[in-house]
N, C-alpha and C positions, 0 to 999 in steps of 0.2 A: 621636139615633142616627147615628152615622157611615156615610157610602154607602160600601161596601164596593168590593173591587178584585175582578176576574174575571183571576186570574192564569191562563194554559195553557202546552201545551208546544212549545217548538218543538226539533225535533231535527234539523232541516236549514233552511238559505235559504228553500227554498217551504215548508214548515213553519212559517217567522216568519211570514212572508206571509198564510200560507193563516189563521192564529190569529189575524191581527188582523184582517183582514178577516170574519172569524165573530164578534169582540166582545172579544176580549180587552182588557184594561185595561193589561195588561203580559205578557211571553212572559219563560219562562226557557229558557236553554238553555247548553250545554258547550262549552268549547273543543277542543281535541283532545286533551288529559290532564289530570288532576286533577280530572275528575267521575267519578261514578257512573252512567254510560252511555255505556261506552267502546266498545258495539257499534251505537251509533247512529250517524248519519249526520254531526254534530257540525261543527264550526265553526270555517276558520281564522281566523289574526287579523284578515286582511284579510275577510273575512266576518261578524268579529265586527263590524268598523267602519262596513260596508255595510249591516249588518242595524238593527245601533242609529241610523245616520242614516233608513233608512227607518221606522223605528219611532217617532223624533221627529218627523218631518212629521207623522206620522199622529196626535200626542197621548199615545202611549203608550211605555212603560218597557220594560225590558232586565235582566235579571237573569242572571249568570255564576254556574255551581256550579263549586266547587273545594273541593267536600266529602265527599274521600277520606280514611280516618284514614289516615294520614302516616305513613311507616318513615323511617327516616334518611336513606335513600339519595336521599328525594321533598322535603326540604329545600330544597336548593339551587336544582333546578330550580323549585318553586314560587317561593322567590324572582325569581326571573328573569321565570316568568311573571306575576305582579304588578306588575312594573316596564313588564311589555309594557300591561296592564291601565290602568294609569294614568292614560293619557292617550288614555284609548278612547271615552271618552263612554257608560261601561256606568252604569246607574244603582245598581248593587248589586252585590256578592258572595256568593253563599252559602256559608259554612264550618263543618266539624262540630269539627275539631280545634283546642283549645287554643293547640296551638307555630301552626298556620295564622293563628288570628285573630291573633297577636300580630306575627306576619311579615308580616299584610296590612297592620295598623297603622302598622308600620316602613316598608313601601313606599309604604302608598295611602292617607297620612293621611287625605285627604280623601271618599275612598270609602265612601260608605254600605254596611254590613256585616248582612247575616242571619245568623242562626244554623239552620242545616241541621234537618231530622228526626234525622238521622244520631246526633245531640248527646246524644238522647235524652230531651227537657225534659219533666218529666213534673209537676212542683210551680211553686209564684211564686215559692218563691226560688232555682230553678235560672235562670228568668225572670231576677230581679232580679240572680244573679251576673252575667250576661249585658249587662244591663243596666247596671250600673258598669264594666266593661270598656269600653263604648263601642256596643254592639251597638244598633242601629235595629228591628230584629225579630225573632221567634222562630219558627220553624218549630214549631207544637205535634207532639208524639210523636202517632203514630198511635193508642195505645191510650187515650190519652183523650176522657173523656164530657164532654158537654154540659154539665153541671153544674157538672165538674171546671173545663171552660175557664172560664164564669162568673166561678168565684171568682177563677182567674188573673187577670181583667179586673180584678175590684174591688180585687185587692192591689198591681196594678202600676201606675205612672207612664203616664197618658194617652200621655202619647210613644213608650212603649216597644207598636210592632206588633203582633199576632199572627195567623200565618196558619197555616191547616191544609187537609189535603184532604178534597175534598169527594167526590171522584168519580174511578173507575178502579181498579187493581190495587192490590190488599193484600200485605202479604208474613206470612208464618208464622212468622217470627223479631223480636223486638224492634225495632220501627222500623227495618228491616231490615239490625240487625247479624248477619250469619251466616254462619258457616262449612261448611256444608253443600255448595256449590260447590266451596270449596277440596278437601272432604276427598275430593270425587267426581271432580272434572275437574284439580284444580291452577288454577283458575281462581278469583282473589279478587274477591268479589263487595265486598268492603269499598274494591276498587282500580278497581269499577268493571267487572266481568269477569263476573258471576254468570250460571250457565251456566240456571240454573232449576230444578235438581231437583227442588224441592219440587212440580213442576206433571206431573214424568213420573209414570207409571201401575207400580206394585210390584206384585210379590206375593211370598208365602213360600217360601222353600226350606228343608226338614230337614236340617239336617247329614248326615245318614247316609244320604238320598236326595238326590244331587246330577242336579238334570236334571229332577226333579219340582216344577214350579209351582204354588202353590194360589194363589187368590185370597184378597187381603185385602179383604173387605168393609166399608165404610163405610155403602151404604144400597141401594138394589138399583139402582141408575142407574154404580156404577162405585167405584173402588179408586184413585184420585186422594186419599190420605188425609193428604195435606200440602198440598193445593194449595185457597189459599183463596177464597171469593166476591170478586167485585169489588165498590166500596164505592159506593153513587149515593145521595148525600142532597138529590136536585132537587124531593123530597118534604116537607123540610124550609129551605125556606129560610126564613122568619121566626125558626125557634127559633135560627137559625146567626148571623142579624143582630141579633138579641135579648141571645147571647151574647156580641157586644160582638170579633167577629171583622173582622178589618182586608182581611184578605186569601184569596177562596177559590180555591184549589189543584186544577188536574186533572195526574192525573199521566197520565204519556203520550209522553212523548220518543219510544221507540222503535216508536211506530205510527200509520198511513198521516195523509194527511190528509185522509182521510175521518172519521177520528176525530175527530182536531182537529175541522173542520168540525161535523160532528152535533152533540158533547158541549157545543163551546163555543158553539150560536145556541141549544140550548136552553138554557143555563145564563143567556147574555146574557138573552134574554126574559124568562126567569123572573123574574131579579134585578129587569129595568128594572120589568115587570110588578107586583112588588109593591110596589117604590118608588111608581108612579104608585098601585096602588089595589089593596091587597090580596085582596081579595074578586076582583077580576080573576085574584090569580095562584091563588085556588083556586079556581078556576071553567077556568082554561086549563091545570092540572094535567095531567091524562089525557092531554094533546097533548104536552105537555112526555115525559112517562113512555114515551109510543108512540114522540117520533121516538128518544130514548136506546135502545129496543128495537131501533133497526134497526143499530148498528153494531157492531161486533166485542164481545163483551161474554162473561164465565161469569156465571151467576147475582149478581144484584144485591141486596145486602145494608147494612142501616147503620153496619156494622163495629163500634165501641166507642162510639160516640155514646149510645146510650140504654145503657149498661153490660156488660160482657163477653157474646159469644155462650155461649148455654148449653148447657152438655152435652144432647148426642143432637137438638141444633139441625140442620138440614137438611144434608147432605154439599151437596159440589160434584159439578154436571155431568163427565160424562167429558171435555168438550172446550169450547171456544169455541164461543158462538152470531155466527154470520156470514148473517142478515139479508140483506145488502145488498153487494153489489159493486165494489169503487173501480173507476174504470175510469180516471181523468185530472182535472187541472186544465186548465181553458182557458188558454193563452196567447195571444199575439199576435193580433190578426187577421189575415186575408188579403184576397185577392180574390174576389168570385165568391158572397159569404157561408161561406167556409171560415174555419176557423181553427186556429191551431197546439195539438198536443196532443199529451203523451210518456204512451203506453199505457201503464196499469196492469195490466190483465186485459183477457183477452180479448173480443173483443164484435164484429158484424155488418152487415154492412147489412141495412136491414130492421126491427132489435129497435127496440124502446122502452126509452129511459133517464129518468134525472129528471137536471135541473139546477138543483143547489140555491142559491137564492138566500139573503144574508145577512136577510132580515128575514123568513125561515121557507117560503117559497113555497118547492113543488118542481114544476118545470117540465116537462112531458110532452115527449119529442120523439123524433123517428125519426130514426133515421141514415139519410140516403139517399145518401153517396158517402165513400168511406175512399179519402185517395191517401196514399203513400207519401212524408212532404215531401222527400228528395233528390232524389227522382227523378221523382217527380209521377205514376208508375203508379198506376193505382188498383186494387183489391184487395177482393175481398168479406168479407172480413174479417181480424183483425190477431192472429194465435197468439203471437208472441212479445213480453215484455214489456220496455218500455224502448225500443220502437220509436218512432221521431216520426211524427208524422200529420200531414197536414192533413184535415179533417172536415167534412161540412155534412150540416145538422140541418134537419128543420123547426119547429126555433126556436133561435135564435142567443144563445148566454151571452156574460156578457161574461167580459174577463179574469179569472181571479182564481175563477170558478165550480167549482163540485164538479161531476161530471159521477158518478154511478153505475149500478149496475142492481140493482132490486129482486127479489126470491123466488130 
């Protein structure tokens, strides 16, 4: 059995950071165009070169999406950005379009190449075209089962990758080719722009009563009737590494890292956990299942894994379940037992937060002094977000620490 890869997201600098510090094996993330999360935080070059030097000290990989389908006018410039690519130290590309991979070829001979979800691989021998091209992995479609991947495994050359998601948001359209954005905002969700509509809340209008709203019911919890479960198989890991999967995928670019953090030390545990001893990892399940409960999540489903959801299967929540509070990453230390912190949410002197540590520990502490770090005032609590702090606790994280609040 091949030890698998815990790929995560990173959608900013401390977002790399923060994902390999929680276990990641490798971070994907976008440069400033030609991915599919052009409203994430994203990545200049100079960031690109910073991120992947920090991420080889550390053992781990770098993955670049540039997996937008391509119009004409996004030609040239991708060329150029590929040329910038080069000589970056990225370990990989992700591409969904044909003309791309062939232009990546041209530029980045030496460039180990994925092929995107976007691509749509849904059989071994979309696999296998992929695979004479030159392509190193495949992104599996989202809508395939367990079984399905299997046979991919058995019909394809040991060399040729395959990675799929494990965990996070689904999309409603075909591995999320969709026009649904465009035809509602002018916003190409295929350029990276998708405004979400499948997640806002409808109802009916009668032509001939303009102004009368009725509900469209899906189940008695809400009328979200496009917007799908988010996908958690932390339930299935053996059947996932059984399936002969190279690489598992949380998606997640465009959310906190508190996310990152939660998703990726449970997922880490999980994995190391049944590598060392299976019966450990279904014995520490429940623990695994409770901490993914506490961060930002809609109802959690296996998506296609065990074969399409079935008619009159469960709707989705009216909204996000939000658990748990970000409040900051610890940076720097200070003097005094303070330390530097750029406020997420708001929060007090006085409350009780956790600080969560990478090998599952969440640490109990008091806030007992909020100073403002320009100016070194101190302040009983911090309303606005994006504020810098300095902090002291009674108990001291180190760099790199989740800081939240729970209920």
């Amino acid at each position: 059995m091949r030890r698998t890869e815990l790929l995560l997201p990173a959608g900013s600098p401390e977002g790399l950071k923060t994902a390999l510090r929680y276990g990641a094996d490798a971070v994907y993330l976008g440069g400033e165009a030609y991915g599919l999360r052009a409203k994430a935080r994203n990545f200049s070059m100079d960031e690109i070169l910073s991120g992947v030097r920090y991420a080889h000290e550390r053992g781990a990989r770098v993955y670049v999406t540039a997996n937008i389908l391509a119009r004409n006018g996004d030609l040239s410039g991708v060329r150029e950005y590929f040329r910038e690519l080069r000589g970056s130290g990225v370990d990989a590309v992700l591409i969904a379009d044909p003309g791309i991979f062939l232009l990546a070829r041209e530029e980045m001979p030496e460039m180990e190449l994925h092929i995107s979800t976007q691509a749509n691989c849904t059989n071994y021998e979309s696999f296998l075209f992929w695979h004479r091209l030159g392509a190193k992995r495949v992104v599996a479609a989202r809508e395939l089962s367990l079984s399905e991947l299997s046979e991919i495994r058995r019909r394809i050359p040991a060399s040729l990758e395959i990675e799929a998601f494990v965990h996070g948001a689904m999309c409603m359209s075909y591995s999320g080719r969709c026009l649904l954005s465009n035809f509602m905002t002018g916003r190409d969700a295929n350029h990276g722009e998708c405004t979400h509509p499948c997640r806002w809340n409808y109802r009916l209008v009668e032509e001939k009563r303009p102004g009368e709203y009725f509900p469209v019911y899906e189940n008695e919890r809400g009328t979200y009737i496009l917007s799908s479960q988010d996908l958690s198989m932390i339930g299935h890991i053996p059947e996932l590494l059984s399936a002969g999967i190279d690489s598992l995928k949380v998606e997640g670019r465009m959310k906190t890292e508190l996310y990152t953090a939660t998703v990726g030390r449970a997922y880490r545990r999980a994995i190391d956990d049944f590598y060392e001893d299976p019966e450990k990892y279904r014995r520490k399940l429940p623990g695994y299942r409770d901490e993914l409960e506490r961060c930002t999540h809609r109802e959690y489903s296996t998506g296609f894994y065990f074969g399409p959801p079935k008619p009159g299967a469960k709707g989705q929540r009216e909204s996000y379940e939000r658990p748990s509070v970000y409040l900051g990453r610890a940076r720097e230390p200070g003097t005094g037992g303070f330390f530097a912190l750029r406020q997420k949410n708001k929060f007090s002197v006085g409350e009780e937060i956790r600080i969560m540590k990478p090998d599952g520990r969440d640490i109990p502490a008091v806030v007992l002094e909020i100073r403002d770090k320009e100016s070194g005032i101190a302040q009983d609590s911090c309303p606005h977000a994006g504020q810098e702090l300095m902090l002291r606790l009674t108990a001291c994280p180190e760099e790199g620490d989740i800081l939240r609040r729970d209920g």
